[in-house]
KELODREN-684279 format. One record per residue (C-alpha): x, y, z. Coordinates in steps of 0.2 Angstrom, whole numbers, padded with zeros to 4 digits, always signed. Each point is the difference from the previous one (the first is absolute). Layout:
residues N
XYZ
...
//
This chain:
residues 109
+0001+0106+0018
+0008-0008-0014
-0004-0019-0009
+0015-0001-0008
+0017-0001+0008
+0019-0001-0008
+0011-0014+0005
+0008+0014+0014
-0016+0000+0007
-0003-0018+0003
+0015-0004+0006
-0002+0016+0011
-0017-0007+0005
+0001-0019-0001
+0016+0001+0016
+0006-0018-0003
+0001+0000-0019
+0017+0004-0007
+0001+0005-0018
+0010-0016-0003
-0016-0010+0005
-0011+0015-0009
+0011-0007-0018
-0003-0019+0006
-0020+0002+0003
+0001+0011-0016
+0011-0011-0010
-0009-0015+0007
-0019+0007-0006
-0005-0002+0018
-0003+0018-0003
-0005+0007-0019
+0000+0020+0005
-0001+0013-0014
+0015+0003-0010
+0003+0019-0006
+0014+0012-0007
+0005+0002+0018
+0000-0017+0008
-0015-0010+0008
-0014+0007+0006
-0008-0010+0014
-0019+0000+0007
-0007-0003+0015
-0004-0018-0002
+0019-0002-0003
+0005+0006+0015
-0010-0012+0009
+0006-0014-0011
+0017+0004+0003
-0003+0000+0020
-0007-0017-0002
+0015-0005-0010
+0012+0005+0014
-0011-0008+0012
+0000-0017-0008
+0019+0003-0005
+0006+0006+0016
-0012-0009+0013
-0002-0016-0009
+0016+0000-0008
-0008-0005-0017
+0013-0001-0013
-0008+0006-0019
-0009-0018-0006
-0008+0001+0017
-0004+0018-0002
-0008-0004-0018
-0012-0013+0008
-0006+0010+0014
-0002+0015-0009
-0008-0009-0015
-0011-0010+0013
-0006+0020+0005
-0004+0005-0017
-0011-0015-0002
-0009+0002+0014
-0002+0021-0002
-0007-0006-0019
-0013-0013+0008
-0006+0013+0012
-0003+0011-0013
-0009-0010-0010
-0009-0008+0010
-0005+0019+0007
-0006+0002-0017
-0012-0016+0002
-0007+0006+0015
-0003+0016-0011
-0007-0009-0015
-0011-0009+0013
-0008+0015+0008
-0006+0006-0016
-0010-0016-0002
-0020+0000+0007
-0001-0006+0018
-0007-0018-0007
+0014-0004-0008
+0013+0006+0014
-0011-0010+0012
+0005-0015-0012
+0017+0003-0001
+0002+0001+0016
-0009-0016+0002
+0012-0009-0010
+0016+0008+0008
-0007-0008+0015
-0002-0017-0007
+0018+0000-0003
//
């Protein structure tokens, strides 16, 4: 199985995306895919951005400022959770006291 796709292959495989929209999301940098001697090459995580895009497009009928905000809303939020997985990582590494007291104070809040 392969983790890299061409622009045939997503469209192939994302059934409501129509290269026209594939230009627009590229053109628009709702999507950044690789760019080699052949084309674009796409991973996985584009593919799935791309379905969200025709989601939000076609179901919500969200025009592109809309789809700027709602994806740029999703970005912000994938970030937080990742750093804040990276506290709870930090925090585990810390001796059973001091997690005891940080859990303390995140209840006082």
């Amino acid at each position: 199985m392969t983790d890299l796709f061409s622009e045939e292959d997503v469209v192939a495989t994302v059934t409501r995306l129509t290269r026209r929209q594939l230009g627009y999301f590229i053109e628009g940098e709702f999507i950044r895919p690789q760019r080699e001697s052949g084309g674009y090459v796409f991973r996985r995580i584009d593919i799935a951005r791309l379905e969200l895009l025709c989601d939000l497009s076609e179901d919500l009928d969200l025009n592109e400022t809309g789809l700027g905000i709602v994806i740029s809303l999703i970005d912000q939020l994938h970030a937080a959770r990742q750093d804040l997985a990276a506290v709870a990582r930090a925090i585990e590494t810390l001796p059973a006291d001091l997690q005891a007291r940080i859990v303390a104070a995140m209840k006082r809040d």
